[in-house]
C-alpha positions in Angstrom: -4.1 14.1 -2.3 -2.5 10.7 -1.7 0.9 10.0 -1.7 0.5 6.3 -2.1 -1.8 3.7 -4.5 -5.4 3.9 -3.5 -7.1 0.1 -3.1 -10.5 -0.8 -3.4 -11.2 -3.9 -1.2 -14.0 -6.5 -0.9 -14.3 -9.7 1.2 -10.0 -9.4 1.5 -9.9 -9.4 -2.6 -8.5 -5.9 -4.6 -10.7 -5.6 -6.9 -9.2 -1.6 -8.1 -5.8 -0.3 -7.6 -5.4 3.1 -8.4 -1.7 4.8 -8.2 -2.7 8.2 -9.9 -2.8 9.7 -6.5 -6.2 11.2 -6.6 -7.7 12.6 -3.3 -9.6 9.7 -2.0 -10.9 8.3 1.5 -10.4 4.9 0.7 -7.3 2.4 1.7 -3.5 2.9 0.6 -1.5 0.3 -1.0 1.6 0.4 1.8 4.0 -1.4 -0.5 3.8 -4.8 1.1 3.5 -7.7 -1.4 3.7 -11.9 -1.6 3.7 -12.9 -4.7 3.8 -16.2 -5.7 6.5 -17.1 -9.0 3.4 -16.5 -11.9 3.6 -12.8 -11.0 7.0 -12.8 -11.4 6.8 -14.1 -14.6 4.3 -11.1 -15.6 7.3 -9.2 -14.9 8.4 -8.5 -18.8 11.8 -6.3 -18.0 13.2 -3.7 -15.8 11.0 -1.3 -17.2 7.8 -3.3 -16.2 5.9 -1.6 -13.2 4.4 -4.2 -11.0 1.4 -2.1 -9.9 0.6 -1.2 -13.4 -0.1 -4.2 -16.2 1.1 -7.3 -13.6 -1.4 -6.2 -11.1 -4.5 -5.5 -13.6 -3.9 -8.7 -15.0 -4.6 -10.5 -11.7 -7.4 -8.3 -10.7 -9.3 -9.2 -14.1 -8.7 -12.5 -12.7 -9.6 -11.9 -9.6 -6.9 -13.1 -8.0 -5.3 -10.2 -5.6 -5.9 -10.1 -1.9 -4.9 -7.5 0.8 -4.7 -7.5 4.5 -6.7 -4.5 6.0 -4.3 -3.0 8.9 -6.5 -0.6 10.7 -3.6 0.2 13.0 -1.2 3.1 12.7 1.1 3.2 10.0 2.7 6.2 8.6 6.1 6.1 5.6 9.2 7.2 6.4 10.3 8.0 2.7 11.2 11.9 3.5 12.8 13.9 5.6 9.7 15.2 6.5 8.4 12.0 7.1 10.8 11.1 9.5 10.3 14.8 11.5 7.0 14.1 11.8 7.4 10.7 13.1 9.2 12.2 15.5 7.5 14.6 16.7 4.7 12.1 17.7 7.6 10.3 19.3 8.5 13.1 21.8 4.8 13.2 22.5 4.4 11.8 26.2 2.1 9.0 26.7 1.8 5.7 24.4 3.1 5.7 20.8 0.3 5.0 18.3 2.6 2.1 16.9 2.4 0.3 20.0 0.8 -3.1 20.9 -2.5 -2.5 23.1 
């Protein structure tokens, strides 16, 4: 099960975002954005959730791109998160976050 909104990708463009959190082997959304100042304006209220009705909007326009990191990345939104992390850090060797 993911813990993060699943992304369907081709040529760079989303063309499905999917934050229901379905078991999936396909790419995260990490929570990075740009936006340019229309998006902003799709933002109704407070109560608006960006990933929800602004983002559909610009896919059925075909107008939302992603970067591909095929790096590591891991959150650190939990407690448990952060254990984990370091754990890998007290690994000896390289750290999977490092440059090559």
């Amino acid at each position: 099960k993911q813990r993060y909104g699943i992304l369907k990708i081709s040529r760079g463009k989303v063309n499905y975002f999917d934050n229901s959190k379905k078991k999936s082997d396909v790419y995260i959304n990490g929570g990075f954005f740009v936006i340019s100042k229309t998006v902003v304006k799709l933002i109704k209220n407070n109560n608006t959730y960006l990933e929800s009705e602004p983002f559909k909007k610009i896919i059925k326009k075909n107008k939302l791109y992603s970067y591909k990191h095929n790096g590591f990345w891991a959150s650190m939104d939990t407690l448990k998160d952060k254990v984990d992390l370091d754990k890998i850090a007290n690994i000896k060797g390289k750290l999977p976050w490092e440059a090559n």
